[in-house]
C-alpha angles and dihedrals in degrees: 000000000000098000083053089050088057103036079060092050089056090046089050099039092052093049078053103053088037086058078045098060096055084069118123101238082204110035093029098039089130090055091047093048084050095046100044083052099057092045088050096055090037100062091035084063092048081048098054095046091042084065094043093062103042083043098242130137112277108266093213129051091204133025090250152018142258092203106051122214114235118262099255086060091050089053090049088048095046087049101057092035086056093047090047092052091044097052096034085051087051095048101033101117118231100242089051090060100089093041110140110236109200105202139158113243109234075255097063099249116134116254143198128174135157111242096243076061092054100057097051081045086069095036101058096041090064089045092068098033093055090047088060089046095054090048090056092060101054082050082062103045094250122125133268125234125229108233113150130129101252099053089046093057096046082044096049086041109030089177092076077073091076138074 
């Protein structure tokens, strides 16, 4: 379940940044901050857990940045974070799943998760942060894009649509 979790989050995550990229840099320059802020905690936290669970140092001191990237270097880093996740969900062997992974949280708070936790950790996080940035969208006038579960696998397998 959890590669086609993931294989869900890209394609959510694509339909987001193409509703994104319809942003005026100039009228909607408020939506775009916002957004280039959600997209930059959000992939700080899949950064994070991505060295968790590989046991390296945590790249990042804080959940976010005072400085923001610009949006193009968010896409490149949601891309290959997506792609990570997706192919560390598809190889992760069975038995590995309910491993413990002690940690310390970017606010200093001690930590433990399985790594099946872990990745719906991740899941679910985008989850939220895709549905404020949608609502930032439609503040801007912007739309919305459609990403919810339902519509991706009638979309990835348009014969459900069937009888």
């Amino acid at each position: 379940m959890f590669a086609h979790a993931f294989a869900y989050k890209q394609w959510a995550d694509q339909r987001t940044l193409q509703a994104v990229a319809t942003l005026d840099a100039t009228a909607q320059s408020a939506a775009l901050a916002f957004v280039c802020q959600q997209l930059n905690h959000m992939l700080i936290v899949e950064e994070l857990f991505r060295a968790r669970l590989l046991g390296l140092p945590a790249p990042h001191a804080a959940t976010n940045t005072v400085s923001l990237p610009a949006l193009d270097e968010l896409q490149s880093r949601l891309h290959a974070s997506d792609n990570w996740f997706a192919d560390y969900a598809t190889t992760l062997a069975p038995a590995s799943r309910d491993e413990i992974i002690r940690f310390v949280f970017a606010d200093g708070q001690a930590g433990s998760m399985s790594r099946e936790e872990i990745l719906f950790h991740i899941i679910n996080h985008g989850t939220y942060h895709r549905g404020a940035i949608g609502h930032a969208l439609e503040q801007a006038g912007a739309a919305r894009p459609a990403d919810t579960y339902t519509l991706y696998i009638h979309a990835a397998e348009p014969q459900r649509r069937g009888d």
